[in-house]
N, C-alpha and C positions, 0 to 999 in steps of 0.2 A: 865471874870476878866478884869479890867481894865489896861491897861499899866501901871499907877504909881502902881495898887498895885501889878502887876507883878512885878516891877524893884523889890523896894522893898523886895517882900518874896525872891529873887535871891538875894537879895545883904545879907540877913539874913543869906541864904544856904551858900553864900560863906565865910562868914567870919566864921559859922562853921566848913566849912573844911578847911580852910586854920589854924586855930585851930587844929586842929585834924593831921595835914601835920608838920605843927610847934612844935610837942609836939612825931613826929616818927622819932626820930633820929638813933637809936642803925642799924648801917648797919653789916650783916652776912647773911648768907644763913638760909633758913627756910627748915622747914619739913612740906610738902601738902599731907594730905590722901583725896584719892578721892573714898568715898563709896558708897552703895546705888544697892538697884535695878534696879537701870534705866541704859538705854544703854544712853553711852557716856563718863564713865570715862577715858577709855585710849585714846580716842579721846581728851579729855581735856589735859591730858597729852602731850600728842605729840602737842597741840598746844601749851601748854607755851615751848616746846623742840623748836621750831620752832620761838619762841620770843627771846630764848634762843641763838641758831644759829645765826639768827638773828644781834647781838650784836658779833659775833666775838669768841661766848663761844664757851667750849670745853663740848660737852654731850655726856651720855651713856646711853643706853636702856638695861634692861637684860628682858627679856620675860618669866616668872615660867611656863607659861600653853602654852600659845598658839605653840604650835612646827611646824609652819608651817611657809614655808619662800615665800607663793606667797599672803601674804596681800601684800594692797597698800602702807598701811607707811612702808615698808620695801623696797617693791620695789623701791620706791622713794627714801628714803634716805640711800637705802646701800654703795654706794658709794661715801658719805660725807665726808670731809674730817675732819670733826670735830665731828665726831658722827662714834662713837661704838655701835655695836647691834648685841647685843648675845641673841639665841633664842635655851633656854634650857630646856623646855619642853616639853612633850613626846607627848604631846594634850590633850584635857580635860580628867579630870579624869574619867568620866563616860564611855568614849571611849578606855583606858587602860587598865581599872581594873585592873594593876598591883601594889600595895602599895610600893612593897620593886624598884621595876621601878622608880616609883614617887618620894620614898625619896631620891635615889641616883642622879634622877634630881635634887630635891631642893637642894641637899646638894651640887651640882656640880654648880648649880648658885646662890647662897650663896657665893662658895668661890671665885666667880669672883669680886660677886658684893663688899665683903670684901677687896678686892683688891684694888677696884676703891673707896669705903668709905675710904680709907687712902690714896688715892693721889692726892695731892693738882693741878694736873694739870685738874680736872673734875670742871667744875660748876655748871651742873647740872646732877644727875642722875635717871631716872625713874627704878623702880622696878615695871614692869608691870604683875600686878595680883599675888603678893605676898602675899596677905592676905589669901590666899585660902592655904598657907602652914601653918599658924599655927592654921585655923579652921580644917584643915586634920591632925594635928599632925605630919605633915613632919621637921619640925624645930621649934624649940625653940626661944620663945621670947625675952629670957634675952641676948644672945649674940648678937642679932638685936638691941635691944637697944642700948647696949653698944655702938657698932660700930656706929650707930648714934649719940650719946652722943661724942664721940670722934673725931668724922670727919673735916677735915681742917673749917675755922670757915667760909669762904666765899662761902660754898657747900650747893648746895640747892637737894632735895632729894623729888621725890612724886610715891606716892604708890598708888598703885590703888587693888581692886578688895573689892566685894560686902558687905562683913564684914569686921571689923577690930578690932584686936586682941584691948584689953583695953590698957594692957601697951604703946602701939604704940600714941594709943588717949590720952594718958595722957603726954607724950612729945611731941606733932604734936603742930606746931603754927596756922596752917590752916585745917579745914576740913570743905568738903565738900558733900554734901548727894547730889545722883542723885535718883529722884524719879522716877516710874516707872507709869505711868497712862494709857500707852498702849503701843501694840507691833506691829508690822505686821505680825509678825510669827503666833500668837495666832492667828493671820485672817488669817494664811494658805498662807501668804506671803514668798517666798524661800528666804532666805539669798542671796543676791547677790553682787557681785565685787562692790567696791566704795563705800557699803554704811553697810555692816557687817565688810568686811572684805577686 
């Protein structure tokens, strides 16, 4: 391709998005579902947490599943001072098999995160691996909405795990699908520090 006809298709590209820039005014906090088979949604998460930081924000992490406090993004940011991180699951559910265990976790970070969906001093909140509470029937969709639907107007809020309840996807401004094309585990790969967990 030529130079001029490079400038050119850039100079096309840009005036469409400067169009597109020009035309997203309404500023408020969004709701991001990050779904999918693939590994990397709370990774994704914890990177806009860190965009988020970043800037001076105030963040919260509440953890549904993972009950373990020796991951990396914990260790690292437990001592933030702008960043709350409540880890109130008991560990995967396959590892528990307790149900009437599981619901009294969800329902105990539920009522954290309820807490923190009504205080305007949050900017952003992750709910990490939430979705796996209303594919288990640990909690109820409609009071989740609600509180969404209700939340200071400048709060931004992303949810991660592999399914997502419809209600959720039908208020969410963003979602995203993590595909899964391969694993290491499947190749008999251990889990290891830095890069599962």
């Amino acid at each position: 391709m030529s130079d001029s006809k490079h400038l050119s298709r850039m100079q096309r590209k840009k005036e469409v998005v400067d169009e597109r820039i020009s035309r997203a005014t309404e500023e408020r906090g969004v709701l991001i579902l990050l779904k999918g088979n693939g590994k990397g949604k709370s990774s994704s998460a914890f990177g806009t947490m860190v965009r988020s930081l970043g800037h001076g924000q105030k963040c919260a992490v509440i953890q549904f599943i993972k009950g373990r406090r020796e991951t990396g993004e914990y260790l690292f940011f437990r001592d933030h001072p702008q960043l709350d991180w409540h880890i109130m699951g008991q560990g995967f559910t396959w590892e528990t098999q307790d149900r009437e265990r599981d619901i009294e976790a969800a329902e105990a970070a539920w009522s954290i995160a309820r807490g923190l969906l009504e205080n305007p001093a949050y900017d952003l909140i992750v709910l990490d691996e939430m979705s796996y509470m209303f594919k288990y029937g640990y909690l109820d969709t409609a009071p989740i909405v609600a509180a969404l639907n209700q939340r200071p107007a400048h709060q931004s809020v992303i949810i991660t795990g592999r399914t997502m309840a419809q209600p959720l996807q039908d208020i969410a401004d963003t979602i995203s699908t993590v595909q899964d094309e391969r694993h290491a585990f499947r190749q008999g790969v251990k889990a290891q520090a830095g890069i599962e967990y």
